[in-house]
N, CA and C atoms as an extended XYZ file, in Angstrom:
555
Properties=species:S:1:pos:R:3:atomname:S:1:resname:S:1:resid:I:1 pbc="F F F"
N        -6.710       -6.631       22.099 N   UNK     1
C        -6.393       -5.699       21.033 CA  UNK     1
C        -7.567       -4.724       20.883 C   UNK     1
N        -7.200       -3.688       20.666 N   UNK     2
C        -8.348       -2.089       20.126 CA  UNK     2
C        -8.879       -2.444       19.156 C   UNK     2
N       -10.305       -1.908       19.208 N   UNK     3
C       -11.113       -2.129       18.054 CA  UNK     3
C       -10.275       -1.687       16.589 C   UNK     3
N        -9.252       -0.446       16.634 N   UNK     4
C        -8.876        0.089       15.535 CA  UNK     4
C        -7.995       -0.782       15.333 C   UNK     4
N        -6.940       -1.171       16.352 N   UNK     5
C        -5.698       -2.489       15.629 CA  UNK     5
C        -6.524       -3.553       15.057 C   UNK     5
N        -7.652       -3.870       15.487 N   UNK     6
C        -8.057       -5.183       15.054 CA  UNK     6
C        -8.982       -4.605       13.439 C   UNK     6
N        -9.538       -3.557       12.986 N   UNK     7
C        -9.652       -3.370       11.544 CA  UNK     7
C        -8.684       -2.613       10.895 C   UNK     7
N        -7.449       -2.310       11.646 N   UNK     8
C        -6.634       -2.079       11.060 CA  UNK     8
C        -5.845       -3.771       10.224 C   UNK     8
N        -5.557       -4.511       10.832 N   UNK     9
C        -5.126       -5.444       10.562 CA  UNK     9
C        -5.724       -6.410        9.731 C   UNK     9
N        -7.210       -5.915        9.844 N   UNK    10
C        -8.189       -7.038        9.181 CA  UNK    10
C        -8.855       -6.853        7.959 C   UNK    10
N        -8.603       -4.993        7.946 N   UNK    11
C        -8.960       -4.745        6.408 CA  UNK    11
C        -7.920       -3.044        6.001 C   UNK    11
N        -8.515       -2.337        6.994 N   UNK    12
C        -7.911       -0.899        6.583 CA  UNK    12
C        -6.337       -0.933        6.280 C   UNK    12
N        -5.430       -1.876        7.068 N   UNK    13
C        -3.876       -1.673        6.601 CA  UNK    13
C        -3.825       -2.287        5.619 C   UNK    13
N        -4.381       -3.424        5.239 N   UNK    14
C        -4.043       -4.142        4.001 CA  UNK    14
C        -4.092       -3.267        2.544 C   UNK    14
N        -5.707       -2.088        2.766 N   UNK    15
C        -5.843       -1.295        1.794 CA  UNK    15
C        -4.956       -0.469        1.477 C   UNK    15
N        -4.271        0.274        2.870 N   UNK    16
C        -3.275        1.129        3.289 CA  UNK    16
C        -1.902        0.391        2.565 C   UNK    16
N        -1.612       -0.182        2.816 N   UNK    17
C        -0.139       -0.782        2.174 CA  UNK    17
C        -0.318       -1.336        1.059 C   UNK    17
N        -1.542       -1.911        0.321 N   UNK    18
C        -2.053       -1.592       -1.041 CA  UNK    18
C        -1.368       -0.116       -1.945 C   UNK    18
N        -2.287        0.667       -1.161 N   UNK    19
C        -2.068        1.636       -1.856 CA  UNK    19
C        -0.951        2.752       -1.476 C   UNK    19
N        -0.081        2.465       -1.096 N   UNK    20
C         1.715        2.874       -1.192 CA  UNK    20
C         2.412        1.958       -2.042 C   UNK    20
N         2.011        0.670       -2.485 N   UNK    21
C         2.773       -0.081       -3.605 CA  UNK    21
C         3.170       -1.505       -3.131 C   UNK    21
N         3.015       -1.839       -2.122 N   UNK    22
C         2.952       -3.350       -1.784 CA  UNK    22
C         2.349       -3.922       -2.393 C   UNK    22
N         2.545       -4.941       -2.793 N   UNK    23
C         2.024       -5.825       -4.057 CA  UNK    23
C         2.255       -7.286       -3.991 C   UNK    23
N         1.138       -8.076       -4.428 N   UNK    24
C         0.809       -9.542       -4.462 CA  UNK    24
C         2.459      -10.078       -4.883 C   UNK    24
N         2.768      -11.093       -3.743 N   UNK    25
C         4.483      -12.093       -4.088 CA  UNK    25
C         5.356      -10.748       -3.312 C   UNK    25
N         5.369       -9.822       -2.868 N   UNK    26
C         6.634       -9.243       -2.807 CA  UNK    26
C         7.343       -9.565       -1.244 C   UNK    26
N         8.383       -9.557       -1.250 N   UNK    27
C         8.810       -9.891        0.302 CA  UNK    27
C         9.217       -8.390        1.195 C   UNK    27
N         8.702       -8.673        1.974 N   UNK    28
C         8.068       -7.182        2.819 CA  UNK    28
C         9.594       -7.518        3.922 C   UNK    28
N        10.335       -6.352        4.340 N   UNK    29
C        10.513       -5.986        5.505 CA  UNK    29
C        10.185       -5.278        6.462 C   UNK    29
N         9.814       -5.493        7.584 N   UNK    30
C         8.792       -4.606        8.577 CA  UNK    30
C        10.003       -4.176       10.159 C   UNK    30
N        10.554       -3.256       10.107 N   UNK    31
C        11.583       -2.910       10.552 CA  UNK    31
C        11.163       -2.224       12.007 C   UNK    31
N        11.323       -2.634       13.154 N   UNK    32
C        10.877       -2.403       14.447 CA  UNK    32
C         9.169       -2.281       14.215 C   UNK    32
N         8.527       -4.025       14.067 N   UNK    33
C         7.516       -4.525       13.738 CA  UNK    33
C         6.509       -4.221       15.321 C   UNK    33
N         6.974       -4.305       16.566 N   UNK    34
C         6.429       -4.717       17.555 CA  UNK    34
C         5.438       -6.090       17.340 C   UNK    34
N         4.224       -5.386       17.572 N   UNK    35
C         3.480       -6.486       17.653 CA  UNK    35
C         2.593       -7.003       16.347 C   UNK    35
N         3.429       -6.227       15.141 N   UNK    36
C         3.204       -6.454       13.908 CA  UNK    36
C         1.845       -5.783       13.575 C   UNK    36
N         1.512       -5.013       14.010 N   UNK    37
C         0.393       -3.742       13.087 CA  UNK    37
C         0.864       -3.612       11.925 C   UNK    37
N         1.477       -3.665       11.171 N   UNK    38
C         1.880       -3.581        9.777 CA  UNK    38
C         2.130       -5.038        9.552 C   UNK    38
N         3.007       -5.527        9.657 N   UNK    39
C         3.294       -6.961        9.627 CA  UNK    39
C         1.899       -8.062        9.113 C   UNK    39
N         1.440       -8.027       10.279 N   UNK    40
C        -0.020       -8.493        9.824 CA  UNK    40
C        -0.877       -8.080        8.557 C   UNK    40
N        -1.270       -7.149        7.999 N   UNK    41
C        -1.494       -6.964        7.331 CA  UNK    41
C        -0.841       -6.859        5.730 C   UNK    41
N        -0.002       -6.810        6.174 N   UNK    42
C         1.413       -6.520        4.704 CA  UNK    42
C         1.658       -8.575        4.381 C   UNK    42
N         1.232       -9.414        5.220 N   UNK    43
C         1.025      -10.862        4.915 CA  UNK    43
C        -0.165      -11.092        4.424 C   UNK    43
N        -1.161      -10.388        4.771 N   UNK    44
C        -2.512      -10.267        3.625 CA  UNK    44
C        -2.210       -9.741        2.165 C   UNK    44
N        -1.320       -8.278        2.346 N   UNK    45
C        -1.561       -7.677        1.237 CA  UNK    45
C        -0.252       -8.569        0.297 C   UNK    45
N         0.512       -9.568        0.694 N   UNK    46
C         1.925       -9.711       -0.219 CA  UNK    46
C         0.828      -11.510       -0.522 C   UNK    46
N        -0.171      -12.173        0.187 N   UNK    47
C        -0.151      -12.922        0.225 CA  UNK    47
C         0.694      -14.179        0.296 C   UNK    47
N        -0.056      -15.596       -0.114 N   UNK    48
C         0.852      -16.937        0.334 CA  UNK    48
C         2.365      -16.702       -0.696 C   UNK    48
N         2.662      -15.837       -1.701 N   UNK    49
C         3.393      -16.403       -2.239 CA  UNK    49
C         4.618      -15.220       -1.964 C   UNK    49
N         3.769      -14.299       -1.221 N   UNK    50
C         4.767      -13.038       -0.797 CA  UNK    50
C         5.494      -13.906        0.966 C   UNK    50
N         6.599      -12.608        1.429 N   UNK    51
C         7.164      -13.199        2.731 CA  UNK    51
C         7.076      -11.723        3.526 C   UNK    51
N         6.900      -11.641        4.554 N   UNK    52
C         7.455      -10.753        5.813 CA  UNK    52
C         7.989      -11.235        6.517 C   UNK    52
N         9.200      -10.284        6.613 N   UNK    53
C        10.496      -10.524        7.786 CA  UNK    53
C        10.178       -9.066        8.932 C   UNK    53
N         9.362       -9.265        9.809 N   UNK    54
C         9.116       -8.840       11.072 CA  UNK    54
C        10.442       -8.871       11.847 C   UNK    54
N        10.933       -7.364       12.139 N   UNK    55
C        12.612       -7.386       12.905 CA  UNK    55
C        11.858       -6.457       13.906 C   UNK    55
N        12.552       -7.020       15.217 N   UNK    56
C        12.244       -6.129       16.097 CA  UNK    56
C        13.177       -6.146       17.614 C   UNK    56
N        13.577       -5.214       18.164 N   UNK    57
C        14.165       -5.367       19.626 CA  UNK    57
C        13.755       -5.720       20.321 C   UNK    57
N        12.499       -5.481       20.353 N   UNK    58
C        11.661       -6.105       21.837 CA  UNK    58
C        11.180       -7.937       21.704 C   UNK    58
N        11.762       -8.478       22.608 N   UNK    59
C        11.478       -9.700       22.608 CA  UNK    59
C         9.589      -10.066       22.750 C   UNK    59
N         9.791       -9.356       23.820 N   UNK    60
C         8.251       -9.794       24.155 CA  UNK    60
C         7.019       -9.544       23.119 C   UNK    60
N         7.604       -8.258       22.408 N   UNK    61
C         6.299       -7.819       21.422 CA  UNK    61
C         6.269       -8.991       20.443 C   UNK    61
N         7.479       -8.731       20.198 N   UNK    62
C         7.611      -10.511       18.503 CA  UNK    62
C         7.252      -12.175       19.247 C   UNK    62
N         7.277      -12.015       20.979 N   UNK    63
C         6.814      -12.938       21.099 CA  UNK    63
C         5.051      -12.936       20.644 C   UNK    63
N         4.342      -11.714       20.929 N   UNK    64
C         3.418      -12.103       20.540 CA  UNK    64
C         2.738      -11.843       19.461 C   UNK    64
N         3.532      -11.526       18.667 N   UNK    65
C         3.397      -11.436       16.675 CA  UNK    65
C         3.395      -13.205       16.965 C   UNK    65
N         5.120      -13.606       17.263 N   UNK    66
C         4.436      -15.095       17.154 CA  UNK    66
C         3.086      -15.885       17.329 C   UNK    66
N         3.303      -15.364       18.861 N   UNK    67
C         1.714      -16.434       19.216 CA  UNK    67
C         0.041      -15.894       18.492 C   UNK    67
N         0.587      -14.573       17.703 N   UNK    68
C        -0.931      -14.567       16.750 CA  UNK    68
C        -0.077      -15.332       15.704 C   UNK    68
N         0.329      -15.682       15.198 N   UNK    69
C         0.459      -16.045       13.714 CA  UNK    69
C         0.400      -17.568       14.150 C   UNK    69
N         0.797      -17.820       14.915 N   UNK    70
C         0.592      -19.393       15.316 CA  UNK    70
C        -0.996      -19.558       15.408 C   UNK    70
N        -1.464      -18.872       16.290 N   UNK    71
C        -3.003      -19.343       16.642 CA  UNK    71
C        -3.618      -19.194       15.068 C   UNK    71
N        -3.457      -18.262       14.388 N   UNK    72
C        -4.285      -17.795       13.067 CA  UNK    72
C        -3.755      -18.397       11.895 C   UNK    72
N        -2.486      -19.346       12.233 N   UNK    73
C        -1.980      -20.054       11.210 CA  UNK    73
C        -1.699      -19.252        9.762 C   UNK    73
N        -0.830      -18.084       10.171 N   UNK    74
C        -0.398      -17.434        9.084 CA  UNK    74
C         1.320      -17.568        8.959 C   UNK    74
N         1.524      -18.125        8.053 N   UNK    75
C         2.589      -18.762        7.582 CA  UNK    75
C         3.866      -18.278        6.618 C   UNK    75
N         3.533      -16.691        6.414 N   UNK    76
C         4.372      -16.261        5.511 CA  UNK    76
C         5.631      -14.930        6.676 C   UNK    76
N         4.735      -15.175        7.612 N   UNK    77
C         5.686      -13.946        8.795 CA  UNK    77
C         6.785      -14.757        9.331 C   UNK    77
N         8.148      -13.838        9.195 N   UNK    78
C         9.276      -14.377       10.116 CA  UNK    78
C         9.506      -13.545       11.172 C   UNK    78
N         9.380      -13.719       12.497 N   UNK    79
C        10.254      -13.073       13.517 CA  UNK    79
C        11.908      -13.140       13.412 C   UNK    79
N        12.221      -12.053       13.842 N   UNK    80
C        13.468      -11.709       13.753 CA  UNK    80
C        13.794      -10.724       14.928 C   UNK    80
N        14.709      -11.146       15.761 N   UNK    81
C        14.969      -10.716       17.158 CA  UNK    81
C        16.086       -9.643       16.524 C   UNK    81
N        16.219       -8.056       16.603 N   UNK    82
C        17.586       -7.755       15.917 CA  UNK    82
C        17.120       -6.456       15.925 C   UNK    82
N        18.143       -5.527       15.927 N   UNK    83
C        18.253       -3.887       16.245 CA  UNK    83
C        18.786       -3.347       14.672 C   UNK    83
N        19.906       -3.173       14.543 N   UNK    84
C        20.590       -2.593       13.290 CA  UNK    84
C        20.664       -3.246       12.265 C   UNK    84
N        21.506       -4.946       12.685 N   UNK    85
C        21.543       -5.953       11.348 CA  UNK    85
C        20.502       -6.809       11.287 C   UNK    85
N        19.986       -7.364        9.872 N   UNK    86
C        18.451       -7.871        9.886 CA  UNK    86
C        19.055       -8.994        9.229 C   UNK    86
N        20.649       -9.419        8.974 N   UNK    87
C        20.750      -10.747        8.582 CA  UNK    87
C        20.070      -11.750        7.473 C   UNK    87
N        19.686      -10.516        6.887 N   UNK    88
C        18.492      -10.924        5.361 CA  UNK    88
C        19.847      -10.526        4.406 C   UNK    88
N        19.726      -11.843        3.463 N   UNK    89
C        20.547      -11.389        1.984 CA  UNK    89
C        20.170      -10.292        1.354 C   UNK    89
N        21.467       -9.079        0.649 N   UNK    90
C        21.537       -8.401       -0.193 CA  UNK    90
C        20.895       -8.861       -1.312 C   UNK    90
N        20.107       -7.469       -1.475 N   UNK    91
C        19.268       -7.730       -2.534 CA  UNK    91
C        18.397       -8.556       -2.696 C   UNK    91
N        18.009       -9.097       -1.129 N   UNK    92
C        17.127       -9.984       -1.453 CA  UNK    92
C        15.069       -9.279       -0.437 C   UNK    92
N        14.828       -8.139       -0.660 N   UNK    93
C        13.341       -7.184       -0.295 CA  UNK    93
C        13.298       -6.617       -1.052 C   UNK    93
N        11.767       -6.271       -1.370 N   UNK    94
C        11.473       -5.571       -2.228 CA  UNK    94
C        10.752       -4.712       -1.895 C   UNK    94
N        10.596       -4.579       -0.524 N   UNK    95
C         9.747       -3.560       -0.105 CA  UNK    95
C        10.388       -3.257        1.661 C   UNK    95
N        10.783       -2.302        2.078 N   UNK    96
C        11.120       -2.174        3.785 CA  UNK    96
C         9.991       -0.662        4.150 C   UNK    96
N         9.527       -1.176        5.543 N   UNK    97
C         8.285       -0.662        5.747 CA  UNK    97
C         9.336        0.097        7.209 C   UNK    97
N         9.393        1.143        7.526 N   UNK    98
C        10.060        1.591        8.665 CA  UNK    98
C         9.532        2.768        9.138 C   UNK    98
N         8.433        2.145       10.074 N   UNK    99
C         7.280        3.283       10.776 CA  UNK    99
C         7.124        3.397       12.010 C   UNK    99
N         7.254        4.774       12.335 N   UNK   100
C         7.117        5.261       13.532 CA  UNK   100
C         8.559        4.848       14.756 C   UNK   100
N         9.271        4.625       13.945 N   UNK   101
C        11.344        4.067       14.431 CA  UNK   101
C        12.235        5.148       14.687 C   UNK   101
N        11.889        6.036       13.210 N   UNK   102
C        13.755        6.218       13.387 CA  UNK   102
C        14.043        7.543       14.657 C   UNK   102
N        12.844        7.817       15.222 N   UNK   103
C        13.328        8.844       16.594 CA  UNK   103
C        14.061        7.952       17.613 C   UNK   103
N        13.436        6.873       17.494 N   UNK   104
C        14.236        5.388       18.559 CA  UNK   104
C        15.640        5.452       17.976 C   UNK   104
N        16.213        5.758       17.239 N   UNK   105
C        17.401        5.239       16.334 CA  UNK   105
C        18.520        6.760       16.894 C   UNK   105
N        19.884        6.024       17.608 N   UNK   106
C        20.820        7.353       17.231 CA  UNK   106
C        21.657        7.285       15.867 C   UNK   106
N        22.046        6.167       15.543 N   UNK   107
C        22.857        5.990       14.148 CA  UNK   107
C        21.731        5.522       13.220 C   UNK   107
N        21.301        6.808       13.076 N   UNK   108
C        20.455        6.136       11.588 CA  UNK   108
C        21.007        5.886       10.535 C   UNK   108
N        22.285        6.662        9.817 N   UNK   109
C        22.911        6.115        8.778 CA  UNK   109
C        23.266        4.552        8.632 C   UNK   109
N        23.262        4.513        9.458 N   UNK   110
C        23.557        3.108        9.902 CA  UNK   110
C        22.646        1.834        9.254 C   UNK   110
N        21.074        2.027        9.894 N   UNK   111
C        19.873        1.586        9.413 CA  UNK   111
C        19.321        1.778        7.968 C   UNK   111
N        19.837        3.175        7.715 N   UNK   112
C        19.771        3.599        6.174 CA  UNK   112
C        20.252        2.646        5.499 C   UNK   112
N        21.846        2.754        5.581 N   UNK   113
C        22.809        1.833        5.069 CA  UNK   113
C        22.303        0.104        4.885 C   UNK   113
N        21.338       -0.178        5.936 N   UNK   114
C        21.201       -1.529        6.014 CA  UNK   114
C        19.984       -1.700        5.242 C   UNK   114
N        18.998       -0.855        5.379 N   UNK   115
C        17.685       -1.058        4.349 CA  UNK   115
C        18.426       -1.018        2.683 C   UNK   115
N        19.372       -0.039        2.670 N   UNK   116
C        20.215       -0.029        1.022 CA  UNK   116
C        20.647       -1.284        0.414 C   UNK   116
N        21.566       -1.632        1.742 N   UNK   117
C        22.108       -3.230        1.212 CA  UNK   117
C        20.929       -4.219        0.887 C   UNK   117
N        19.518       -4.946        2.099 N   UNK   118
C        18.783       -5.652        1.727 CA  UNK   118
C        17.520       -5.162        0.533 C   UNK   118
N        17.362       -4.466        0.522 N   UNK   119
C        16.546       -3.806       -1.019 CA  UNK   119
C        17.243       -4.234       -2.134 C   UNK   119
N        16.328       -4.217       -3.050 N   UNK   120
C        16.371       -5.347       -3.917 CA  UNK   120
C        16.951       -3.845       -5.404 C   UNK   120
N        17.445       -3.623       -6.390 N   UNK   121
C        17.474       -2.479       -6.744 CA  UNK   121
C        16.895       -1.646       -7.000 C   UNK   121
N        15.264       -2.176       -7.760 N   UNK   122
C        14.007       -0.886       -7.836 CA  UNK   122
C        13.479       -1.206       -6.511 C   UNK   122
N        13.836       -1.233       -5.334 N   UNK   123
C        13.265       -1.862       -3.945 CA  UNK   123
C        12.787       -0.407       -3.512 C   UNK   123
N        11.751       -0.422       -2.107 N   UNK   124
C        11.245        0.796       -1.757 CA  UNK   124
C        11.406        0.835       -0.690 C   UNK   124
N        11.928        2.183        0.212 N   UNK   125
C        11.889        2.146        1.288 CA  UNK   125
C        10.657        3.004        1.891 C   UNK   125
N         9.843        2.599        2.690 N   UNK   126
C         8.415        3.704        3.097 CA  UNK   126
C         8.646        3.757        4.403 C   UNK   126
N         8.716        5.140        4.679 N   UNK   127
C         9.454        5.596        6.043 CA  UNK   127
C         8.384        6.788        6.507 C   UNK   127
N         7.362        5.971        7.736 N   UNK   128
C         6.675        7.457        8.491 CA  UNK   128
C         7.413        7.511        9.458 C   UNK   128
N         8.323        8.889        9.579 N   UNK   129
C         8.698        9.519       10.483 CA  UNK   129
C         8.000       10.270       11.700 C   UNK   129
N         7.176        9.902       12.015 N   UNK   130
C         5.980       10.076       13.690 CA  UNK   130
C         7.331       11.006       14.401 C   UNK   130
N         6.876       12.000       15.247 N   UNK   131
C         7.017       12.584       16.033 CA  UNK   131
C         8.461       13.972       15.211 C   UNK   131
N         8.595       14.118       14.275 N   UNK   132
C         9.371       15.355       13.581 CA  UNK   132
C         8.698       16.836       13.530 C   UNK   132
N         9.466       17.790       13.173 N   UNK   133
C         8.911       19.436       13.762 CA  UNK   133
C         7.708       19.284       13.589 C   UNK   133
N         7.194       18.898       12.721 N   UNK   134
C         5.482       19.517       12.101 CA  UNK   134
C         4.517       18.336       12.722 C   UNK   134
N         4.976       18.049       13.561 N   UNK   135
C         3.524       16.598       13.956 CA  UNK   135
C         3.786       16.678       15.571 C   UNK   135
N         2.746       16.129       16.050 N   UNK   136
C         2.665       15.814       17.401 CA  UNK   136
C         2.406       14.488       17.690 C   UNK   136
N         2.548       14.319       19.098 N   UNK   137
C         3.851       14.609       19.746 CA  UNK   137
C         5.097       15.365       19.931 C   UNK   137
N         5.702       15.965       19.547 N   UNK   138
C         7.116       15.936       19.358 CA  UNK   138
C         8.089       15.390       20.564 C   UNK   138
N         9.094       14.450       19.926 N   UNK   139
C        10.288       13.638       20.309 CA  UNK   139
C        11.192       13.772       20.000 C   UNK   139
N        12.186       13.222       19.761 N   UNK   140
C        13.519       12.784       19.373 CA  UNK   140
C        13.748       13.711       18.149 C   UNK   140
N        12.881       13.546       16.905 N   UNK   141
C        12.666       14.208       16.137 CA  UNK   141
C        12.828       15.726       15.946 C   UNK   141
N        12.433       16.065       16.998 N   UNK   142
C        11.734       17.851       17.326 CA  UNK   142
C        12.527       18.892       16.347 C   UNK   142
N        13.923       18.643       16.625 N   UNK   143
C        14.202       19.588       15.240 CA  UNK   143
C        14.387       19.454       14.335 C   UNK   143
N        13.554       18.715       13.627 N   UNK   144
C        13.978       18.228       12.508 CA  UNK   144
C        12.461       18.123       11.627 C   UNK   144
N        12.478       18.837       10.108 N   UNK   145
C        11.459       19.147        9.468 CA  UNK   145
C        11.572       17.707        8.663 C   UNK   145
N        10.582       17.913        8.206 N   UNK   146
C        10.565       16.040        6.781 CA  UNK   146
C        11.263       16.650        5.240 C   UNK   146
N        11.395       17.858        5.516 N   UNK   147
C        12.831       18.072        4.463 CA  UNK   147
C        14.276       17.993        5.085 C   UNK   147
N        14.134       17.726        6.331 N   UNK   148
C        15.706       17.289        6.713 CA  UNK   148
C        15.549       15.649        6.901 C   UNK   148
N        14.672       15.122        7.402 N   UNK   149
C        14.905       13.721        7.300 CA  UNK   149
C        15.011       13.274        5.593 C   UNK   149
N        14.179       13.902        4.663 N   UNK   150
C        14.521       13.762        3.463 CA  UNK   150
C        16.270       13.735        2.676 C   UNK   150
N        16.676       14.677        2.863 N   UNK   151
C        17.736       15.016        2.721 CA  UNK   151
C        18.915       13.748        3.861 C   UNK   151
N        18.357       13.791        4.606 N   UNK   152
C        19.135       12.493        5.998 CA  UNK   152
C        19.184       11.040        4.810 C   UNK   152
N        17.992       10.691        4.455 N   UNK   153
C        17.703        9.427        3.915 CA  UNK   153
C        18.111        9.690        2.320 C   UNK   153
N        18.134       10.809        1.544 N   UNK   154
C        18.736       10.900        0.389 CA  UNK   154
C        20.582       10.819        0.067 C   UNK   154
N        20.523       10.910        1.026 N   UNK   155
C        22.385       10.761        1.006 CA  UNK   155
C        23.058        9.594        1.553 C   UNK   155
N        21.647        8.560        2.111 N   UNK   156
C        22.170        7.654        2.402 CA  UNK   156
C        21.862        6.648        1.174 C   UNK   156
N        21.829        6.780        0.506 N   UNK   157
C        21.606        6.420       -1.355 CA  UNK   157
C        20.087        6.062       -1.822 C   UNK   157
N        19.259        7.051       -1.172 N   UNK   158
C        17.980        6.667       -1.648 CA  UNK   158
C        17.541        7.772       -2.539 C   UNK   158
N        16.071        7.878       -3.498 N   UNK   159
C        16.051        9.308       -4.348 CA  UNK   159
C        14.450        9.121       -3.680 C   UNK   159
N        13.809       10.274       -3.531 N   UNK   160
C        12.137       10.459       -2.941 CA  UNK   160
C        11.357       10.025       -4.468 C   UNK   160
N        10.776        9.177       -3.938 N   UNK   161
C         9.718        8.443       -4.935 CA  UNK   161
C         8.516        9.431       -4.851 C   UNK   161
N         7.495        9.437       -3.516 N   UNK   162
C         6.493        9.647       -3.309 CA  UNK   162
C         6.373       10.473       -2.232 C   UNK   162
N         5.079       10.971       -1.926 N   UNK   163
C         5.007       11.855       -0.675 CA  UNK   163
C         3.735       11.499       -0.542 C   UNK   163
N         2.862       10.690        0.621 N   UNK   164
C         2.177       10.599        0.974 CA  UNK   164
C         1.520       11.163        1.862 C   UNK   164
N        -0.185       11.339        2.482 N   UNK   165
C        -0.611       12.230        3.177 CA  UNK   165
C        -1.702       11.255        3.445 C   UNK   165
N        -1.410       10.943        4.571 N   UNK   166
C        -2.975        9.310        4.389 CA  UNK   166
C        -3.337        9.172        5.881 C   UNK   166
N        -4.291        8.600        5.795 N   UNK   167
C        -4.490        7.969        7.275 CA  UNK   167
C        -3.951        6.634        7.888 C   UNK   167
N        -3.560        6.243        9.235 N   UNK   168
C        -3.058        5.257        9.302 CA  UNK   168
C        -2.847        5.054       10.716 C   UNK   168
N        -2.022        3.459       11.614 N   UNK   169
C        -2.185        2.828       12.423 CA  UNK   169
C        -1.016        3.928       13.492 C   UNK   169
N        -1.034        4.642       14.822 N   UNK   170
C        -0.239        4.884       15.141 CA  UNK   170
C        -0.390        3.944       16.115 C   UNK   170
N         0.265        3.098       17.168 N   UNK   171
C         0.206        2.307       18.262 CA  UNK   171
C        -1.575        1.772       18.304 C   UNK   171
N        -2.088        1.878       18.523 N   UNK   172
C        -3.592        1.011       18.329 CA  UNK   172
C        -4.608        2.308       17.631 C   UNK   172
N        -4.374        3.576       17.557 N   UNK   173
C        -5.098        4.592       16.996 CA  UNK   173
C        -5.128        4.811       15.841 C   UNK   173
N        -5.915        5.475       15.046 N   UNK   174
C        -5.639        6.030       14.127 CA  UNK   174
C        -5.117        7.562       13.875 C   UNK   174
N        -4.384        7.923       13.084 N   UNK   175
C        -3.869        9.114       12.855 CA  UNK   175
C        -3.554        9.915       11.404 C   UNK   175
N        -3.760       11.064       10.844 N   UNK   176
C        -3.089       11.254        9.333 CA  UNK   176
C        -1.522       11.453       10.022 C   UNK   176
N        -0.972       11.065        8.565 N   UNK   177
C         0.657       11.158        8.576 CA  UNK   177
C         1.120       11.113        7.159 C   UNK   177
N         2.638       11.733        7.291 N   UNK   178
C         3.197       11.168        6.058 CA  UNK   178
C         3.874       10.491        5.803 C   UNK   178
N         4.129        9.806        4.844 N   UNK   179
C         4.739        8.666        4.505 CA  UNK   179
C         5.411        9.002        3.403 C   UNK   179
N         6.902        8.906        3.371 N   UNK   180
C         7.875        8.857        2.134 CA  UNK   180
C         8.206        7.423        1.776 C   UNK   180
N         7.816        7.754        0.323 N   UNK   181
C         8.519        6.579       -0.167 CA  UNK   181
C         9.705        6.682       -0.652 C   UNK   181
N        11.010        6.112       -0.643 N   UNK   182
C        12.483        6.125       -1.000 CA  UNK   182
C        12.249        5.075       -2.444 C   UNK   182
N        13.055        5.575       -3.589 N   UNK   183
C        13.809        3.994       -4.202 CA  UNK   183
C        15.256        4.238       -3.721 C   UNK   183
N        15.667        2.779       -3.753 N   UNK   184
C        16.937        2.628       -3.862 CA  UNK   184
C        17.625        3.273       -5.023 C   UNK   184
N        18.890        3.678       -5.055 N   UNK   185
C        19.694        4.422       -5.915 CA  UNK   185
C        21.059        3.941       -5.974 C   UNK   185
């Protein structure tokens, strides 16, 4: 692991997902987790009495979210092998973390729809959209400004909480980005 994943995970994300509203007990969803760069840390910041449900497509990456949480004996992360449905009870998160995904995604309403159902009713959805008109890279995203993904994710029954402008984990680097926060509606 990179020097930055490894203080990302060990202090800077914990502060980072601190301060977007993750909070001590809450049960975190971490939505195309890979190798849990968020994940990891969002089990610091929710602590023993909080849960993360780590969902991800790639087998191999959640295999080795597993084999750190095994070796480091952290006990509150669930792997979850799964693309669209996350098989978590309605209404039962209080927080879904969905970063650096939805260019991977062709039916996002879809995913929308599914973070709506498992959110809890004041539940939050925090969505960095990586690679849209105004950021680099550009991908999947490319035509599309963060007032159209806004508007994308507001009609799928969410209202814009927050608008963030922070620094944070892109694949083992660091990067500024923004981060919307959704409530459920």
């Amino acid at each position: 692991m990179k020097k930055e994943a490894e203080l990302w995970i060990q202090e800077d994300g914990i502060k980072f997902l601190q301060s977007i509203g993750i909070q001590k007990g809450d049960v975190v969803l971490d939505f195309g987790c890979g190798e849990g760069r968020y994940a990891l840390p969002a089990a610091k910041a929710v602590g023993k009495m909080g849960r993360i449900y780590a969902v991800d497509k790639d087998k191999k990456a959640l295999n080795q979210l597993v084999r750190f949480t095994k070796k480091n004996t952290i006990k509150n992360i669930e792997a979850i092998n799964g693309e669209s449905k996350t098989l978590l009870e309605s209404n039962s998160v209080d927080f879904v973390l969905c970063y650096d995904v939805i260019h991977y995604i062709k039916n996002r309403t879809a995913i929308y729809n599914e973070f709506h159902r498992v959110l809890q009713p004041k539940g939050t959805l925090s969505l960095y959209p990586k690679h849209h008109k105004n950021d680099y890279p550009l991908m999947e995203l490319a035509n599309m400004k963060l007032e159209n993904i806004i508007d994308e994710v507001e009609k799928a029954g969410f209202s814009l909480l927050n608008k963030f402008f922070k620094r944070l984990l892109h694949d083992d680097y660091y990067n500024d980005g923004c981060i919307l926060n959704f409530r459920r509606t």
